[in-house]
C-alpha positions as CSV (number, residue, x, y, z in Angstrom):
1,X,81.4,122.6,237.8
2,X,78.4,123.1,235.8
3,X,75.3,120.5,237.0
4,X,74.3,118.8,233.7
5,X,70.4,119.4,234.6
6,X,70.9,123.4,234.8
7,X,71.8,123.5,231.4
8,X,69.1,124.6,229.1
9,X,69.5,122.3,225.5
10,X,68.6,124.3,222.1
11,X,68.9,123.5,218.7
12,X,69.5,127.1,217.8
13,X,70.6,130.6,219.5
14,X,71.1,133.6,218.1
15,X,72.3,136.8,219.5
16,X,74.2,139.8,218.3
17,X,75.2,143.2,219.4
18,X,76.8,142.0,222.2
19,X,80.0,145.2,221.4
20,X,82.5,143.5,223.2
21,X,85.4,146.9,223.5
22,X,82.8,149.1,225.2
23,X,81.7,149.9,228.7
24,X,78.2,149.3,228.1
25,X,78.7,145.6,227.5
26,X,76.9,143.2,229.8
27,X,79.6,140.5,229.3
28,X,79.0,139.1,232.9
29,X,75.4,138.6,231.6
30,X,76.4,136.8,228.3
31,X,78.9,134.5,230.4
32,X,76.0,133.4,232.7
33,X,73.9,133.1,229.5
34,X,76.5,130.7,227.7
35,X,77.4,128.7,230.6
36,X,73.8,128.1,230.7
37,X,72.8,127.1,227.4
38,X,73.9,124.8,224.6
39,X,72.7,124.4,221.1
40,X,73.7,122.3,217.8
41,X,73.5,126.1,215.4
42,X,74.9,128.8,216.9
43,X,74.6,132.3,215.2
44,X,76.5,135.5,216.1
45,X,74.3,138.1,214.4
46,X,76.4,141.0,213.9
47,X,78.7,143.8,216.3
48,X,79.6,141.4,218.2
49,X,83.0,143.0,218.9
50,X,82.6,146.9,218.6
51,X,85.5,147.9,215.8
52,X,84.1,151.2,215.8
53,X,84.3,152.7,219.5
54,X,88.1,150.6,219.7
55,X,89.3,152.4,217.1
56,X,88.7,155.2,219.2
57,X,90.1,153.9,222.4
58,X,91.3,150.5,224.0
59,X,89.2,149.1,226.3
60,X,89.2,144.8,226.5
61,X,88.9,143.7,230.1
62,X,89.2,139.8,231.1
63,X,85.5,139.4,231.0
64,X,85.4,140.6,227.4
65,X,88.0,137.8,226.7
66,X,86.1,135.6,228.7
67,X,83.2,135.9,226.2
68,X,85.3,134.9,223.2
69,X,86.8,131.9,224.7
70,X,83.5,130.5,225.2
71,X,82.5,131.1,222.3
72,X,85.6,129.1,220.9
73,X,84.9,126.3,223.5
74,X,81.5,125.7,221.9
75,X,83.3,125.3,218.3
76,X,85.2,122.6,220.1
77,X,82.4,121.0,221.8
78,X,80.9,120.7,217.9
79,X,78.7,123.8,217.7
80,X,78.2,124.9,214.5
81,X,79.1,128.6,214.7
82,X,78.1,131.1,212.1
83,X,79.5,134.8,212.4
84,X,77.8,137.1,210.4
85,X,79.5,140.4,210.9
86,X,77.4,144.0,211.3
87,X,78.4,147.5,211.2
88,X,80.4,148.2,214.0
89,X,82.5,144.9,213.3
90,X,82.3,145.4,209.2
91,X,86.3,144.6,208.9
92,X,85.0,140.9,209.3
93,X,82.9,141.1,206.2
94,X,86.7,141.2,204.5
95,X,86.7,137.3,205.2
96,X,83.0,136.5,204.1
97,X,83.2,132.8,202.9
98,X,86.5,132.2,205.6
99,X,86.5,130.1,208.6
100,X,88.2,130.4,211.5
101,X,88.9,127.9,214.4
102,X,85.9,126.4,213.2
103,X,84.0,129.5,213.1
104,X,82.5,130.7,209.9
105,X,81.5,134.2,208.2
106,X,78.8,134.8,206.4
107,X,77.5,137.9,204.8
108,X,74.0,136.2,205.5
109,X,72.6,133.0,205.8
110,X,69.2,131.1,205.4
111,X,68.0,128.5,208.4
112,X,66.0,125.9,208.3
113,X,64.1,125.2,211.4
114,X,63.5,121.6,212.8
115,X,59.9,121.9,211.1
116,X,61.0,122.9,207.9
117,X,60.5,126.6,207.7
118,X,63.2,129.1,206.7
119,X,64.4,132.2,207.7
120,X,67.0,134.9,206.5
121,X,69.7,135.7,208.8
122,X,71.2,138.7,208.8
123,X,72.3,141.5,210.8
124,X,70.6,144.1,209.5
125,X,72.1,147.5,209.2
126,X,71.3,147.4,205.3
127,X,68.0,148.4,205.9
128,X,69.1,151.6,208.2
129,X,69.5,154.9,206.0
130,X,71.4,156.5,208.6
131,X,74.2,153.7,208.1
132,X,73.9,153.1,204.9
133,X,73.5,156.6,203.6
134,X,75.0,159.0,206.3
135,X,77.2,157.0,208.0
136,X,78.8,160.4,209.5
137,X,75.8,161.0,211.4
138,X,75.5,156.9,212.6
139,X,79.1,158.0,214.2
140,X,77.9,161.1,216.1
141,X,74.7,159.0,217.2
142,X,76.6,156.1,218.6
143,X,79.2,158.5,220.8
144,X,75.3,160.4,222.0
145,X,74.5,156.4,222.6
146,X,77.7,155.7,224.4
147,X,77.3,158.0,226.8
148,X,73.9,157.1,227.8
149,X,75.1,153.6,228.2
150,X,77.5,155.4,230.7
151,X,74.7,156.8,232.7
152,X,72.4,153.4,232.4
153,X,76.1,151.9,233.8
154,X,75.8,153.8,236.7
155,X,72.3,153.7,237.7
156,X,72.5,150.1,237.5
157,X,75.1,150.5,240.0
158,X,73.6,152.4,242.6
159,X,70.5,150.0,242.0
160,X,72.1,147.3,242.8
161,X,73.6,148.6,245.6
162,X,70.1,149.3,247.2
163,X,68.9,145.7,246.3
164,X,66.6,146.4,243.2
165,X,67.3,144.2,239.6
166,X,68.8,145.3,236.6
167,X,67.0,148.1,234.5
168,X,68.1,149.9,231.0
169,X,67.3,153.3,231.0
170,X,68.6,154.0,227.4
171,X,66.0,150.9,226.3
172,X,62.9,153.0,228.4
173,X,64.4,156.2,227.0
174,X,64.3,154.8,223.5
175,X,60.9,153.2,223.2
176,X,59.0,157.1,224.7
177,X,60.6,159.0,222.1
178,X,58.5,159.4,219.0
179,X,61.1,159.5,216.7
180,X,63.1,156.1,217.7
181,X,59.5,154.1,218.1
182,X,58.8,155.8,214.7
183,X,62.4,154.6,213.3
184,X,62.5,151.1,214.8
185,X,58.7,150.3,213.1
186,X,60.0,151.0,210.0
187,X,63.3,149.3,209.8
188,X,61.0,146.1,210.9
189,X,59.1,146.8,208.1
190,X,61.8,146.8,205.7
191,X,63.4,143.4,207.0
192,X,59.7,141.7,206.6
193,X,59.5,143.2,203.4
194,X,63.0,141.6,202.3
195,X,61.8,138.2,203.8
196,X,58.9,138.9,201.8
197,X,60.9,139.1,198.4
198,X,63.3,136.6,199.9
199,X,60.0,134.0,199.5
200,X,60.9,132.5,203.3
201,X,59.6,132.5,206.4
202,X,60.8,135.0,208.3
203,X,63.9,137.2,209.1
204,X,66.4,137.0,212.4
205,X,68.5,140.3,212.3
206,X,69.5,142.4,215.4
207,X,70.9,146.4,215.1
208,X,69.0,148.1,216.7
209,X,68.9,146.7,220.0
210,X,65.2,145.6,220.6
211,X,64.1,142.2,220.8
212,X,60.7,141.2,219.1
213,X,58.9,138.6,217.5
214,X,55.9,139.2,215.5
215,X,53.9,138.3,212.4
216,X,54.3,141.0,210.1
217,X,51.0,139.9,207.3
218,X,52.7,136.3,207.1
219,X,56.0,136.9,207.9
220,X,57.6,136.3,211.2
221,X,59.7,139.2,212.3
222,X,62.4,138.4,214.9
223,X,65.1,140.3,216.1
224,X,67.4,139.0,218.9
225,X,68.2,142.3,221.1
226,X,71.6,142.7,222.4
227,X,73.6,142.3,225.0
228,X,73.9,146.0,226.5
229,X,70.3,147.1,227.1
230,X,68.2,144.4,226.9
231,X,70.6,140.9,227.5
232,X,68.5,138.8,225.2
233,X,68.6,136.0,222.6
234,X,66.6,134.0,220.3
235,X,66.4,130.5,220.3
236,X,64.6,127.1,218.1
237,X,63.6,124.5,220.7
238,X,64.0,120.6,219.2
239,X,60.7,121.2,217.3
240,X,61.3,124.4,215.6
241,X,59.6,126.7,218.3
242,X,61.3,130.3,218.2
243,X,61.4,131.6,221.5
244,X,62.7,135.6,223.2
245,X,64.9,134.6,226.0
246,X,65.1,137.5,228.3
247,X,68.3,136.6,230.6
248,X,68.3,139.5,233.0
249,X,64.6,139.1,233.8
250,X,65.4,135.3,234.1
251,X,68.3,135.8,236.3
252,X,66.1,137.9,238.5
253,X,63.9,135.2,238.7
254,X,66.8,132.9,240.0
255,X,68.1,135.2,242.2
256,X,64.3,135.5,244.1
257,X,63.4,132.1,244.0
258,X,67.0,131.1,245.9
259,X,66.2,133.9,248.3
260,X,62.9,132.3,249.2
């Protein structure tokens, strides 16, 4: 059983990307991450089940279920949970304005943080013109992407075999190549730019699977990560703070500190 002062309170979390159907999914991760946790908002920003890649082949193991369960049980513990479907789970954007089990989807949404400031929600592959103008190519790129997932799979495994923590190679591959770091700065620009027009805040979107939170000239930029590479989330503390959460590094920490 769970002890009550382990669990870390929130008045929001958001994650996304978390492709429940694939191989590359850290759903272990996500379990330790909701058992953990509990908030009054809870947002699911987008792919969080991968329609895309189990189209092309079945793959739902128990932990995968796991995830969904618990993210049922926090509708019946009086969550508020807001789906608001991406890309690779765009069938869901079908039964915009529906709710399910308590759950409701959203094309977007606006939050309003405990100290009054607002932000656009949403997932964000609007602003990618591979998706939205080639989405051909976006296919191609997320097999290329699936199998490096496969590889960081396996290097994880042999690390952990000789004792070291959890590392993404596809995240340090991504951010030395010119022409992701190029790709991902201006897709950040784009959401800030939509906040911009949107007259709020800020934005929280995910996509492209790299957390951050920045000011962007006067608008707060954040995007939540995933839950393949990076195993983050964002979340508002009780006075409005946003925060990265950065579970596997956290984890890590626990695992050394009960070691010492």
């Amino acid at each position: 059983m769970q002890d009550p002062e382990s669990i870390h309170k929130y008045r929001s979390i958001w994650i996304s990307d978390v492709h429940l159907g694939t191989r590359g999914c850290q759903a272990e991760m996500l379990l330790d991450f909701l058992k953990q946790t509990e908030s009054e908002f809870l947002y699911l920003v987008g792919d969080i089940v991968d329609g895309w890649r189990l189209k092309r082949s079945w793959y739902w193991p128990q932990a995968h279920n796991d995830v969904v369960q618990k993210l049922l049980r926090r509708v019946r513990k009086g969550t508020r949970v807001i789906y608001i479907p991406g890309n690779h789970d765009e069938g869901f954007r079908e039964f915009v304005g529906s709710n399910f089990g308590g759950v409701t989807v959203a094309a977007e949404a606006v939050h309003v943080t405990a100290d009054g400031r607002r932000f656009l929600v949403i997932h964000g592959d609007q602003f990618d013109v591979v998706v939205k103008y080639a989405k051909w190519l976006a296919h191609i790129g997320d097999t290329a992407y699936m199998l490096l997932l496969l590889l960081n799979t396996w290097v994880n495994v042999a690390r952990r075999r000789m004792g070291f923590r959890y590392w993404s190679v596809s995240a340090y591959l991504k951010h030395k190549v010119k022409n992701a770091v190029e790709f991902i700065g201006n897709y950040e620009r784009a959401l800030a730019e939509e906040a911009r027009r949107r007259n709020v805040h800020g934005v929280i979107c995910g996509h492209i699977h790299t957390a951050e939170m920045r000011d962007m000239e006067g608008v707060l930029y954040c995007n939540d990560g995933d839950w393949v590479e990076s195993c983050t989330a964002l979340v508002e503390h009780e006075t409005g703070e946003l925060e990265l959460i950065h579970w596997a590094e956290h984890r890590n920490r626990q695992t050394i500190k009960a070691a010492a």
